[in-house]
C-alpha positions in Angstrom: -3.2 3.4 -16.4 -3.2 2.2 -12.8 0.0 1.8 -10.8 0.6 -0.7 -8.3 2.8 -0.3 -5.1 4.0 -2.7 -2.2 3.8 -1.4 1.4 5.5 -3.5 4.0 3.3 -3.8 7.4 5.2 -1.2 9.2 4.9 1.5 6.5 1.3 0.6 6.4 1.4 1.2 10.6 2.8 4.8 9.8 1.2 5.8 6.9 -2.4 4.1 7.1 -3.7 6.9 5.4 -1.7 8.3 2.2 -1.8 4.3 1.6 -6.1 4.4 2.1 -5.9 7.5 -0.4 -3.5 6.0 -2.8 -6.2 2.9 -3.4 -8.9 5.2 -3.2 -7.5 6.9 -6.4 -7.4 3.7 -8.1 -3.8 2.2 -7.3 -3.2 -1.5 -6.7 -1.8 -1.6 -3.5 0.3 -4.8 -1.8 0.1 -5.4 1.5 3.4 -7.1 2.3 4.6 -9.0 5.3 8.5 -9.3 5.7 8.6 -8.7 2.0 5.5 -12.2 1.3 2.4 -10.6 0.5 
């Protein structure tokens, strides 16, 4: 079963990688900008 996560921009800025490996393993990932994705 594949999860899916929202990631606000400035998480993303920090944490560009664990986010690139948690899509890589088959997670849905939302990129979200003040909360609008």
């Amino acid at each position: 079963m594949k999860h899916t996560s929202e990631v606000g921009i400035r998480a993303l800025k920090q944490n560009a990688s664990a986010v690139v490996a948690e899509a890589a393993a088959g997670e849905t990932v939302t990129i979200t900008d003040r909360g609008r994705p």
